[in-house]
MARDRENSE-325537 format. One record per residue (C-alpha): x, y, z; residue in one letter. Coordinates in steps of 0.05 Angstrom, whole numbers, padded with zeros to 5 digits. Example, Ala and Ser with C-alpha at 12.3 -4.5 7.8 and 13.67 -1.06 7.14 Angstrom:
<kolvos>
        u        v        w   aa
    00246   -00090    00156    A
    00273   -00021    00143    S
</kolvos>
This chain:
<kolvos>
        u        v        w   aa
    00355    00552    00008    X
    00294    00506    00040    X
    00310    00461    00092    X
    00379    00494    00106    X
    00398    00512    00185    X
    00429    00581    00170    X
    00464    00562    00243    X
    00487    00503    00218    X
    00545    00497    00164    X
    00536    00435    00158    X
    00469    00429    00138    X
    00472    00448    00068    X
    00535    00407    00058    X
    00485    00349    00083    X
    00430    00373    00036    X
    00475    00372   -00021    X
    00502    00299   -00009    X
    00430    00288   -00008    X
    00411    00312   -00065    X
    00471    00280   -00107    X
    00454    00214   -00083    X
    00386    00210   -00108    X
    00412    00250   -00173    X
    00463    00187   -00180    X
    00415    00140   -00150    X
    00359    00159   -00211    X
    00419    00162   -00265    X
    00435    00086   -00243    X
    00359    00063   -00255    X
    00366    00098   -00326    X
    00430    00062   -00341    X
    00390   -00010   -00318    X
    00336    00012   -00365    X
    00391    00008   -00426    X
    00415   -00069   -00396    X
    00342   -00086   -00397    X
    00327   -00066   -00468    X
    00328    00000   -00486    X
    00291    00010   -00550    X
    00232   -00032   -00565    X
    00199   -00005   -00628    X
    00197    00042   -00679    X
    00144    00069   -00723    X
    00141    00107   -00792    X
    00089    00165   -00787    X
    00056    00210   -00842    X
    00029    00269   -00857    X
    00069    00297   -00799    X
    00082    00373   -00817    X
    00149    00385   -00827    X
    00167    00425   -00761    X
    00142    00375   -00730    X
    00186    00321   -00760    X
    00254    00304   -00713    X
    00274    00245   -00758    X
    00255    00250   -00830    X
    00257    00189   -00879    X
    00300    00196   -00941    X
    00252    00205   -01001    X
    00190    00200   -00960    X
    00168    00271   -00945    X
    00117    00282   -00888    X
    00145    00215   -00849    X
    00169    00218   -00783    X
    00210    00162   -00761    X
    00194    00153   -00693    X
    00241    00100   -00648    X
    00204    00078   -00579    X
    00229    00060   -00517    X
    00235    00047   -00441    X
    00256    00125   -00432    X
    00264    00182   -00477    X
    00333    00204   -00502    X
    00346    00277   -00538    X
    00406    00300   -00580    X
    00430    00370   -00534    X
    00479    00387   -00594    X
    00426    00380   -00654    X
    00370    00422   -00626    X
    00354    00375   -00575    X
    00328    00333   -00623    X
    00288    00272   -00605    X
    00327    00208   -00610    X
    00279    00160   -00573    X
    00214    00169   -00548    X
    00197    00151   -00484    X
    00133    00096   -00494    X
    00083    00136   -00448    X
    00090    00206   -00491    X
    00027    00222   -00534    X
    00074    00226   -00597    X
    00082    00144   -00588    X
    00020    00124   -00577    X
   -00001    00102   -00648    X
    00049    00043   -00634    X
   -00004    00017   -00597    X
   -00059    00037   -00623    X
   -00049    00022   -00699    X
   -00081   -00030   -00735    X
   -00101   -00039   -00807    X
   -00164   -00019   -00797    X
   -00148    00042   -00759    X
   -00074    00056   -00791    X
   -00069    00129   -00752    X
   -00023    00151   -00800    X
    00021    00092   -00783    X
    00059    00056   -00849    X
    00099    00017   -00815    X
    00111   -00012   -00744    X
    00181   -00046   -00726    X
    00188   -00089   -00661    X
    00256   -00105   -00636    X
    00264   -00161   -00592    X
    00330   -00162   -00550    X
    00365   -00195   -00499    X
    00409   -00148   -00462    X
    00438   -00109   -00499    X
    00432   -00151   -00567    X
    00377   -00152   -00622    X
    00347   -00225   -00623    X
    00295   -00203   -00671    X
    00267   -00156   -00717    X
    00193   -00165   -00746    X
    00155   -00119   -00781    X
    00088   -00092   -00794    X
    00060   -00055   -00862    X
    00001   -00014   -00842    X
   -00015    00033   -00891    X
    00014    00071   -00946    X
    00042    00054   -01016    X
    00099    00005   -00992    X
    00047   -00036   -00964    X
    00035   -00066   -01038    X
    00115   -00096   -01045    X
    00136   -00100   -00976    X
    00148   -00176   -00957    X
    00118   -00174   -00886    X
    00050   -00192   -00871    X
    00003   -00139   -00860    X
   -00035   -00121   -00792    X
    00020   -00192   -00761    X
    00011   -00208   -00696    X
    00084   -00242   -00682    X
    00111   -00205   -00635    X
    00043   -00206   -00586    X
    00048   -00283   -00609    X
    00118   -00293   -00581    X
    00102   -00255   -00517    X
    00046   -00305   -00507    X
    00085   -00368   -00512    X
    00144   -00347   -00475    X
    00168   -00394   -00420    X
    00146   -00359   -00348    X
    00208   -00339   -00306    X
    00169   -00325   -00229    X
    00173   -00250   -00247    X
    00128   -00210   -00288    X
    00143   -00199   -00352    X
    00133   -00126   -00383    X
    00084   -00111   -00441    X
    00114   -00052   -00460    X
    00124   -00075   -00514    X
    00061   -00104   -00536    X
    00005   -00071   -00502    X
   -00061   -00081   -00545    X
   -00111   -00021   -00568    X
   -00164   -00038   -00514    X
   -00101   -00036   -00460    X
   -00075    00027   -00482    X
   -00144    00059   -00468    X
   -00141    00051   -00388    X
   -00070    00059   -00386    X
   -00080    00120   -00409    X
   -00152    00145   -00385    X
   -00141    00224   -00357    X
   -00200    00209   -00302    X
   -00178    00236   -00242    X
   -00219    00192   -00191    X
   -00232    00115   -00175    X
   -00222    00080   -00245    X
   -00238    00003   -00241    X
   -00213   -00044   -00290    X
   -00247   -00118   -00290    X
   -00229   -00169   -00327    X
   -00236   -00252   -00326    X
   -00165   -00298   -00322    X
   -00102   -00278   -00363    X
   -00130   -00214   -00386    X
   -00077   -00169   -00366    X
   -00110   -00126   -00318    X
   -00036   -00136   -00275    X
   -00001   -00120   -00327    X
   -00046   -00051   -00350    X
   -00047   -00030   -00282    X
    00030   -00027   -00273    X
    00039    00007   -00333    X
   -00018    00057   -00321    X
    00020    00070   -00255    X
    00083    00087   -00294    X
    00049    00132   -00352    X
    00020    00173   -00279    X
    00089    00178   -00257    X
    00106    00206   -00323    X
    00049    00246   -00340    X
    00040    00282   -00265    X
    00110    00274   -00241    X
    00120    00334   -00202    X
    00052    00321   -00161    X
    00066    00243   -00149    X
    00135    00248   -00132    X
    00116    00285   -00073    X
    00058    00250   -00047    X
    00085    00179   -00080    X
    00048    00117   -00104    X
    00013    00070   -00064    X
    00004   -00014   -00099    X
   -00027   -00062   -00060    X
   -00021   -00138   -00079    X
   -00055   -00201   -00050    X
    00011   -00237   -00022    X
    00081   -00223   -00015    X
    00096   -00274   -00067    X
    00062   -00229   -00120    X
    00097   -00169   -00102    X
    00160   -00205   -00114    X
    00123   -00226   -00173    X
    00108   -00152   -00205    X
    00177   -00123   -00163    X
    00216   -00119   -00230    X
    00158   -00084   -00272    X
    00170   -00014   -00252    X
    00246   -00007   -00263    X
    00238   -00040   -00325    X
    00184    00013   -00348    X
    00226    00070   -00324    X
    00200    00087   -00255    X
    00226    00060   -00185    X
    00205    00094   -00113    X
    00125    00063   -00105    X
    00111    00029   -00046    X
    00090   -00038   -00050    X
    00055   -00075   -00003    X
    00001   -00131    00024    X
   -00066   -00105    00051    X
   -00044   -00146    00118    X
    00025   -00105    00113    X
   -00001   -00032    00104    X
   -00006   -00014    00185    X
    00074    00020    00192    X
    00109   -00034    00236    X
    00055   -00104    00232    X
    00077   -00147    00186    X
    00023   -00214    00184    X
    00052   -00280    00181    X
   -00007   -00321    00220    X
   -00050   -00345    00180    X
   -00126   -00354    00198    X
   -00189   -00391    00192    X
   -00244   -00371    00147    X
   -00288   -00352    00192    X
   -00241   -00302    00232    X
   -00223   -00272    00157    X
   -00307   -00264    00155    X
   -00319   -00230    00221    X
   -00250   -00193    00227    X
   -00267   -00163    00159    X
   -00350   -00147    00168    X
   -00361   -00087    00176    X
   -00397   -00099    00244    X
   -00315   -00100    00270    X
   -00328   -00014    00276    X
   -00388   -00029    00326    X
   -00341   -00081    00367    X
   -00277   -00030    00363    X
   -00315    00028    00390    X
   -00341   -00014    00453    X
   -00274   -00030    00466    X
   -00245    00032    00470    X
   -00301    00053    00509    X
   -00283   -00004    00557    X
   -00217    00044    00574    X
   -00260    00097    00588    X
   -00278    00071    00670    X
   -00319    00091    00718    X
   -00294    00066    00790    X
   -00355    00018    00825    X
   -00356    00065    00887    X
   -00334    00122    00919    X
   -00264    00137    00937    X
   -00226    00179    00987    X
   -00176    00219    00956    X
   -00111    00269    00988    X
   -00090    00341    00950    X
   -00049    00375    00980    X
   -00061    00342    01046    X
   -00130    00353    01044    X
   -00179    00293    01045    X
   -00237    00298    00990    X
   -00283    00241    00967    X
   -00277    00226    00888    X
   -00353    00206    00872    X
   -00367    00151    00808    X
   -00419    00219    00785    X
   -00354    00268    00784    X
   -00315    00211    00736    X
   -00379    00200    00703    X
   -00393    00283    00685    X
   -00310    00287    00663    X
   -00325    00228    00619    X
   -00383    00256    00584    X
   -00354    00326    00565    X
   -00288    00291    00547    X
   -00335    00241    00499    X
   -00382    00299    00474    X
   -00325    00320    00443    X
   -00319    00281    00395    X
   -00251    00273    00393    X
   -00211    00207    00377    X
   -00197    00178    00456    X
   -00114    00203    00467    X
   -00136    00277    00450    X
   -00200    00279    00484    X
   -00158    00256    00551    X
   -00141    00328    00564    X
   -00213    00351    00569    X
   -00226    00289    00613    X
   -00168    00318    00656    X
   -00195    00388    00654    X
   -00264    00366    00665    X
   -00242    00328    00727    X
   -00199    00374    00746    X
   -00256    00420    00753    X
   -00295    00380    00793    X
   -00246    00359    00847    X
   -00224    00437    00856    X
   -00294    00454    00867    X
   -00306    00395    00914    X
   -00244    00442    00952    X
   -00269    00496    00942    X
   -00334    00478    00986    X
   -00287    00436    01037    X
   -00236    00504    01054    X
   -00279    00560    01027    X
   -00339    00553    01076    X
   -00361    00597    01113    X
   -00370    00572    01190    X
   -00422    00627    01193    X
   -00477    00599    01142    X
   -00452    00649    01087    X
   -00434    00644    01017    X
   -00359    00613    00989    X
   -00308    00655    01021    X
   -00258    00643    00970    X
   -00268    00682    00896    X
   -00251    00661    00821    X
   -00176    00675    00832    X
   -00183    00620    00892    X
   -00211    00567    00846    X
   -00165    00583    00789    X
   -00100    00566    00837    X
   -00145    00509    00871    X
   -00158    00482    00791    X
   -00079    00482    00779    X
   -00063    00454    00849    X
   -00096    00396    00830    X
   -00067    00391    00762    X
   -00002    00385    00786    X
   -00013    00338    00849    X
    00013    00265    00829    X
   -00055    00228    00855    X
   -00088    00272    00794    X
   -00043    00241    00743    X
   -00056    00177    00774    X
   -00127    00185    00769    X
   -00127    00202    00699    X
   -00079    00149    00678    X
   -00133    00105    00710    X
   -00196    00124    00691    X
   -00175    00154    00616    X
   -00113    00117    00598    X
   -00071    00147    00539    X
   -00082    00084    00486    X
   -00039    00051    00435    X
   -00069    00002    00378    X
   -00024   -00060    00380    X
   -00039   -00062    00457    X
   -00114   -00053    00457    X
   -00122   -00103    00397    X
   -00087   -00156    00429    X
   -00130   -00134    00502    X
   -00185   -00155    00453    X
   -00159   -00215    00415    X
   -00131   -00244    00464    X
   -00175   -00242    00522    X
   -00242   -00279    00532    X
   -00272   -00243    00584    X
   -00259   -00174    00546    X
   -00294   -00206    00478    X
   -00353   -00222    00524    X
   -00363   -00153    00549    X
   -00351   -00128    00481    X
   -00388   -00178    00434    X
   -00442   -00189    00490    X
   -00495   -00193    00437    X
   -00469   -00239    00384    X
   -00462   -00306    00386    X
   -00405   -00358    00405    X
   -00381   -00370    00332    X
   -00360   -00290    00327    X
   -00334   -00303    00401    X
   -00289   -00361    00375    X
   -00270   -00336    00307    X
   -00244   -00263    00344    X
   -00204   -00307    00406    X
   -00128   -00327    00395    X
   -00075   -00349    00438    X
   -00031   -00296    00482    X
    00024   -00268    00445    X
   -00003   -00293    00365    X
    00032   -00272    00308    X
   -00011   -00218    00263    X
   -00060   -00234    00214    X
   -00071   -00209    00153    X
   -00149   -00189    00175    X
   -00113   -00149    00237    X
   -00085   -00088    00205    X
   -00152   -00063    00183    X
   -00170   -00066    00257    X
   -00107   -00029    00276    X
   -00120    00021    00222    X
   -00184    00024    00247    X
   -00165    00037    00312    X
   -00102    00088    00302    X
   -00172    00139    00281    X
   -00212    00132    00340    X
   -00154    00130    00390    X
   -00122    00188    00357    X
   -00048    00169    00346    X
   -00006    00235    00328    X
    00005    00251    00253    X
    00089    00260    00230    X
    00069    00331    00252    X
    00048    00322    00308    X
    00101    00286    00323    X
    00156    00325    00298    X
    00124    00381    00334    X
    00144    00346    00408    X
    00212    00329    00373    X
    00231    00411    00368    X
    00204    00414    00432    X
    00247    00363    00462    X
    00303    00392    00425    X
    00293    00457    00450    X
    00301    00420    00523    X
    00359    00390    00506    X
    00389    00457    00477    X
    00366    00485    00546    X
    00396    00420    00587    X
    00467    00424    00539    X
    00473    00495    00560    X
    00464    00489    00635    X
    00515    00435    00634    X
    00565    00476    00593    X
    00548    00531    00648    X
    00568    00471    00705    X
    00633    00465    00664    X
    00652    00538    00663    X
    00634    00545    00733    X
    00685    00486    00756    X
    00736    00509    00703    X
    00813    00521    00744    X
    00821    00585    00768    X
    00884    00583    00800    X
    00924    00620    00756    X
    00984    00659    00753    X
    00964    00735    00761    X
    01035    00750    00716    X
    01007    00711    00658    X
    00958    00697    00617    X
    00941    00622    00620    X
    00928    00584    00554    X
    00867    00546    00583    X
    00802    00522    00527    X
    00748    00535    00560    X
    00687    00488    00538    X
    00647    00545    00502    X
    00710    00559    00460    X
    00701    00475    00442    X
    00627    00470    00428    X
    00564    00502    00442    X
    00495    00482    00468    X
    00470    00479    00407    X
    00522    00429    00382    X
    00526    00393    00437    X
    00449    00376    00430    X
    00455    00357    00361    X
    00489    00300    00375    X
    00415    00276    00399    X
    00376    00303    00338    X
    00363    00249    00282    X
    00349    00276    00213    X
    00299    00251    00172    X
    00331    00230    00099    X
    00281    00180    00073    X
    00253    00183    00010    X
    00181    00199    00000    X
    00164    00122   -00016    X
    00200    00110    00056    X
    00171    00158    00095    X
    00097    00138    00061    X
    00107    00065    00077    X
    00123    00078    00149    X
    00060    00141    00163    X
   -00007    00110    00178    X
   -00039    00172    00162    X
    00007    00190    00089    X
   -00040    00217    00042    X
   -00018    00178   -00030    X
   -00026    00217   -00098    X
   -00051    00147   -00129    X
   -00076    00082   -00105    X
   -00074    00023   -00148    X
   -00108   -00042   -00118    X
   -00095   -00110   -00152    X
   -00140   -00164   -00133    X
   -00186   -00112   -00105    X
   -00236   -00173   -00104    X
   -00205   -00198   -00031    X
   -00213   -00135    00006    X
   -00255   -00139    00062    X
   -00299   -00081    00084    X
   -00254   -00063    00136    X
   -00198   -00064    00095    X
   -00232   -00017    00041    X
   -00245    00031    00097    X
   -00163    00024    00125    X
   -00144    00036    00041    X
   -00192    00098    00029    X
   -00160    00138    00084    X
   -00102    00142    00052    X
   -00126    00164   -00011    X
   -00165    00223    00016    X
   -00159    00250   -00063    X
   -00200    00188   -00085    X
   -00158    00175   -00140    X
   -00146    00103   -00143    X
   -00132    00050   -00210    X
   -00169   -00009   -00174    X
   -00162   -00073   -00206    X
   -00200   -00142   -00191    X
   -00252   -00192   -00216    X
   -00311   -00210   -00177    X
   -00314   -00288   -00202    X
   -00254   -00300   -00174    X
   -00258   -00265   -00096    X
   -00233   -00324   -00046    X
   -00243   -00273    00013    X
   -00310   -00292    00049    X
   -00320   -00218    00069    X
   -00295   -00194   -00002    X
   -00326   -00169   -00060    X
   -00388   -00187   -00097    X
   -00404   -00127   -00119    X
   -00365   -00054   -00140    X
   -00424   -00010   -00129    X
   -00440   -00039   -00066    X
   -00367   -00030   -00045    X
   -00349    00030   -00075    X
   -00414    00077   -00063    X
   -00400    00088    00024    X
   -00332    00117   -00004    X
   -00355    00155   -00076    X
   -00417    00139   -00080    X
   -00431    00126   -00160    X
   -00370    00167   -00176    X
   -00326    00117   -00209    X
   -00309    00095   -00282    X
   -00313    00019   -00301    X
   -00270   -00008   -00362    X
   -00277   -00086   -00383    X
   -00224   -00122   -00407    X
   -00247   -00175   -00461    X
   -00191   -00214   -00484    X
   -00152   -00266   -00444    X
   -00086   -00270   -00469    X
   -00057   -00326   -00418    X
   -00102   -00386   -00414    X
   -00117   -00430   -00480    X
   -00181   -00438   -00497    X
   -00180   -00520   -00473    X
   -00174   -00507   -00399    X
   -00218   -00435   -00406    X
   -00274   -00490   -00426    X
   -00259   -00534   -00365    X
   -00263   -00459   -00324    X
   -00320   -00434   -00354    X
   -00358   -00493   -00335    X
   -00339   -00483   -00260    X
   -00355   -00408   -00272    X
   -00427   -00435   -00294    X
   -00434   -00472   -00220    X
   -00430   -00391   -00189    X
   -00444   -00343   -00234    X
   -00467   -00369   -00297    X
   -00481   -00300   -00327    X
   -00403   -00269   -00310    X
   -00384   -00248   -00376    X
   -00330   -00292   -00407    X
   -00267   -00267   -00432    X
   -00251   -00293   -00508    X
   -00187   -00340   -00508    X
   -00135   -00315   -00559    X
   -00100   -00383   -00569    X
   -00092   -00448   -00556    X
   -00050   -00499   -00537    X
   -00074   -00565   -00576    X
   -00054   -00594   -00509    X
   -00111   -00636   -00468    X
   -00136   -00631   -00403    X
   -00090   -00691   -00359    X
   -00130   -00726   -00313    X
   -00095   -00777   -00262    X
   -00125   -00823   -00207    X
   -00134   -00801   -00139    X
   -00070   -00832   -00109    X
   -00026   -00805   -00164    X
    00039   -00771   -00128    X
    00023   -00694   -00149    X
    00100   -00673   -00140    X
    00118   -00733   -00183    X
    00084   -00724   -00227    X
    00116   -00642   -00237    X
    00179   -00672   -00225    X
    00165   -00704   -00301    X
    00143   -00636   -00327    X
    00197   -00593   -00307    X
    00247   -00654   -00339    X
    00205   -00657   -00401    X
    00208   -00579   -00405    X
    00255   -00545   -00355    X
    00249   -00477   -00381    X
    00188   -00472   -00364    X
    00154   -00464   -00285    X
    00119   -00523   -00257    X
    00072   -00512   -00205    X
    00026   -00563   -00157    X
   -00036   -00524   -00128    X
   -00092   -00554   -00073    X
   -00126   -00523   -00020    X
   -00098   -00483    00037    X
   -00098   -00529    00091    X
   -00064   -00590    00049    X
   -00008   -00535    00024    X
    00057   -00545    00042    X
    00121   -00590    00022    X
    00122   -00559   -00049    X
    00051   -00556   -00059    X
    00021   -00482   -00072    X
   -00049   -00461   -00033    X
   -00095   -00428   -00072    X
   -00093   -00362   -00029    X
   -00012   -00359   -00046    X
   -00025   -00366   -00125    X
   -00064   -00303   -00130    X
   -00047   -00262   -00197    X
    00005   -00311   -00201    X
    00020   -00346   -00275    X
    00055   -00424   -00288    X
    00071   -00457   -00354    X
    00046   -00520   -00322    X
   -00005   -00537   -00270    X
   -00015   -00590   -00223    X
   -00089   -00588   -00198    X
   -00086   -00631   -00127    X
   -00151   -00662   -00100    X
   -00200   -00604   -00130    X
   -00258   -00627   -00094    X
   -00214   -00610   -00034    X
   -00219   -00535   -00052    X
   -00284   -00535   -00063    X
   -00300   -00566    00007    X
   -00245   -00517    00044    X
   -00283   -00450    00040    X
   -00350   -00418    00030    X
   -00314   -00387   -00033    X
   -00288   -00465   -00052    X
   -00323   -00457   -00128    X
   -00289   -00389   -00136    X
   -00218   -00411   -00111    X
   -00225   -00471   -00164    X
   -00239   -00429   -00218    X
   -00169   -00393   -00192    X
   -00127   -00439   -00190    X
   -00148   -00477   -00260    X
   -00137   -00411   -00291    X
   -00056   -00404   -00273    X
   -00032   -00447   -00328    X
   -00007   -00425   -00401    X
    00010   -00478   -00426    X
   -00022   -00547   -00397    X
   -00069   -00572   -00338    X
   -00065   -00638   -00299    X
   -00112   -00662   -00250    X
   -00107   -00703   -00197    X
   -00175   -00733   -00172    X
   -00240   -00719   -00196    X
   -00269   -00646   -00212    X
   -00335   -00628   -00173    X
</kolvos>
């Protein structure tokens, strides 16, 4: 069996308990599924050939009854017949896709609305056929889309499972195998499409992504909490989910930062800057030094570090693995430098010593301690938190590095000693992981079975000690009944005791490799990635296939997006597949006018999604001075089932009060719009961050002060 120690008995006892717990782990998220609402739909079919049918209708030939849900369920004792179809199979698309104009063989679509595990509601849909003409629902209704609408917000994200629309089910679906890039204005779902399109992957290539997992990225931490219940609910649990400013395995960014240090830490320039500092570790002394091997006295010269440094950096290797051709290359010189100290000849002749002399002179100096101390000095083995922070953190080292820009990048890159991350900081991490070189899981399990081998060899040498001390005074008429420590344990099992087994779960070990190699990407408000960030994200998706999700009228990033094909070609070039999503389903059409004519201040020719409803609810305006909480404190009493939120800029957050850069992707019943001339003024982005955070609400807007 793979992955079983045939020396160890234990081993497959372990791999079994392994294997049962994710077996009872994955049967638990399929009994949640049934809590959550199992069955969601159902959908009469005809012209279906009969073979094909699994659940005929009683006087109706050629109809297949066809029940949809969160998962699919089969009947083992009747044929393994299909009881319930799992939402993302091809045989239950045409819930989604039929409409009267397009019927797809659809006469009727049922949507079941529960509650647990109880029906609330049951509305129907005639779509075709001859029971169209006496059947007492409307034809072609739009209820149950209706009702999803107007729900009351919760602070999770709800599922639209249930009601995803034709122009949804098209990139949830799309078989394109490479960067796919969905755009779409406020409230248009692109969230919501996304999500699911990650859980019809999971079903459709299942073997290949459960292996090399799922990778989501999100804007803040209060939107992942936001889309955390999604997933399970749509059947599939194990991505990893995470902030751009959270993706570096072990960082996690709570500082937050000014908007000029998010625009130089995420320019692209940041790779020119990186690359001098890690050149600043690679030293040349200032003058020549006297040096002792081996008793012998030699003189280092700055041109013998300088010649080690240039075949170590010809290279081409990140810094850490290009240290042992520094060392050789040094090495080298100083043996030489002996060679011509002890090898002359006192005569005038040529070298007395041969090859086989240098050779032993060459490992001499390897293995002298002032050697490693040299090395250590002049080509120090790196680590990225350290040699950001040696950056960061230190004036004089941005000086020498930054030299030729000016004292805005100088202050926007300096921080106090010992800062909390930033969001903008795991790029450069990332960024600097490559060109120092930090070891792969290989790599590093590599040296692990290496040191275990030295602890097998260390175990047995002390069971040896034991043996060796064991009492030997016995009686020479008897045999003695003494346990020796090799009939207790052996080396083997005595160094176990040191190993530590890896039993993660792909999505574990993913979220804590720097270098994991996801089977999908999906990106939600892609629009906030910064160049460097783009770069950090498209090394781990080495396959390029990536869902990537975002709308360019609404990037509050400085450095982010303002346009795909300028972002996307250094990666794929024009290699990527753009859908448009035209309908916003969220916002009513009274505040889309108040954020359209923002939109018209920035990009007056951004298309404009179409409002499905509204609200026949006007804009609230209030003076200046109004209290903003007080006046949510009267919305969430006049409608408590419903979310109430006050937004402003990021610097007057705080104290119950939302910042526009937490509300990203985020959706409110209510909003409270505080000071918006405020957000304006705040950023470089201030129109675009406006335009967010008048766009939360479903169901009314209030605004405090007066709109640019």
């Amino acid at each position: 069996m793979l992955g079983v120690d045939p020396n160890n008995p234990d081993a497959e006892a372990l791999l079994r308990r392994e294997t049962e717990y994710h077996a009872l782990n994955e049967k638990i998220d399929r009994l949640n599924l049934a809590q959550i609402g199992l069955v969601f739909g159902r959908i009469d079919v005809a012209d279906v050939p009969e073979e094909l049918i699994d659940n005929p209708v009683e006087g109706r030939p050629g109809v297949d009854r066809r029940y949809i849900g969160r998962m699919g369920l089969m009947d083992r004792e009747d044929d393994y017949r299909t009881l319930l179809l799992d939402w993302r199979a091809p045989m239950a698309r045409p819930f989604y896709l039929a409409t009267t104009a397009q019927p797809e063989n659809v006469e009727l679509r049922r949507h079941v609305r529960t509650k647990g595990t109880k029906v609330t509601g049951v509305h129907e849909e005639v779509l075709s056929g001859d029971i169209a003409a006496d059947h007492r629902a409307g034809v072609g209704s739009e209820t149950a889309l209706h009702e999803a609408l107007e729900a009351a917000r919760t602070g999770h994200m709800n599922s639209i499972v249930e009601t995803i629309q034709r122009e949804q089910d098209q990139i949830i679906r799309d078989e394109h195998r490479g960067v796919l890039v969905v755009e779409g204005g406020p409230g248009t779902g692109k969230t919501a499409v996304a999500l699911h399109r990650v859980a019809y992957l999971l079903y459709t290539w299942r073997e290949q992504l459960a292996k090399t997992g799922v990778l989501i990225l999100g804007p803040n931490t209060t939107f992942l909490e936001y889309i955390s219940r999604v997933l399970p609910e749509l059947g599939e649990t194990g991505v990893v989910l995470s902030t751009v400013g959270d993706l570096y395995p072990g960082v996690h960014a709570t500082a937050s930062e000014s908007v000029l240090s998010r625009e130089v830490k995420g320019s692209e320039e940041m790779v020119v800057l990186l690359d001098r500092l890690v050149k600043e570790y690679q030293m040349l002394p200032e003058s020549d030094r006297n040096v002792s091997i081996d008793g012998l006295e030699l003189t280092l010269t700055v041109s013998m570090i300088k010649a080690a440094r240039t075949r170590a950096r010809r290279s081409r290797k990140p810094h850490n693995q290009a240290r042992s051709m520094f060392a050789e290359a040094l090495a080298d010189q100083l043996a030489h430098a002996m060679r011509d100290r002890i090898g002359a000849d006192p005569l005038g002749g040529g070298n007395l010593l041969g090859a086989g002399d240098l050779a032993q002179l060459h490992d001499d100096v390897r293995a002298s301690a002032i050697f490693a101390q040299l090395v250590d000095e002049f080509w120090p083995k790196l680590e990225p938190t350290q040699l950001l922070r040696s950056l960061l953190e230190d004036a004089s080292m941005i000086e020498r590095v930054a030299f030729d820009y000016d004292e805005d990048t100088h202050a926007a890159l300096l921080r106090a000693p010992g800062s909390a991350w930033a969001a903008s900081d795991a790029a450069l991490l990332d960024e600097l992981a490559v060109r120092i070189g930090v070891q792969d899981p290989e790599q590093q399990q590599q040296e692990q079975q290496q040191r275990w081998r030295e602890q097998v060899a260390e175990a047995s040498e002390a069971l040896d000690v034991l043996i060796g001390s064991q009492n030997t005074d016995l009686d020479d008429e008897s045999d003695a009944e003494i346990l020796s420590a090799h009939d207790v344990v052996d080396a083997e099992t005595l160094a176990e005791r040191q190993q530590v087994r890896d039993q993660r779960s792909t999505a574990e070990r993913a979220a804590q490799d720097h270098q994991w190699a996801f089977g999908h990407v999906i990106i939600d408000e892609a629009q906030e990635l910064s160049p460097m960030e783009w770069r950090m994200v498209f090394r781990r998706s080495p396959s390029r296939w990536m869902t990537i999700v975002g709308d360019t009228s609404q990037t509050g990033n400085p450095a982010g997006v303002d346009d795909w094909q300028e972002t996307l070609s250094p990666f794929v070039d024009q290699r990527f597949r753009t859908h448009q999503l035209s309908v916003n389903y969220r916002t009513p059409a009274e505040i889309m006018e108040v954020a359209n004519e923002i939109l018209d201040h920035f990009a007056p020719h951004a298309p404009r999604a179409i409002a499905l409803r509204r609200s026949n609810e006007p804009i609230h305006h209030h003076p200046a001075d109004a209290d903003a909480l007080d006046v949510a404190a009267q919305l969430r009493e006049r409608d408590p089932d419903r979310l109430t939120a006050v937004i402003t800029s990021d610097d007057a957050a705080g104290s119950g009060i939302m910042g526009v850069s937490e509300i990203k992707g985020l959706e409110f019943d209510h909003v409270v719009l505080l000071h918006p001339r405020s957000i304006v003024e705040a950023s470089p982005q201030g129109y675009q961050d406006l335009y967010v955070a008048c766009t939360r609400a479903t169901q009314s807007l209030h605004v405090i002060g007066l709109m640019p």
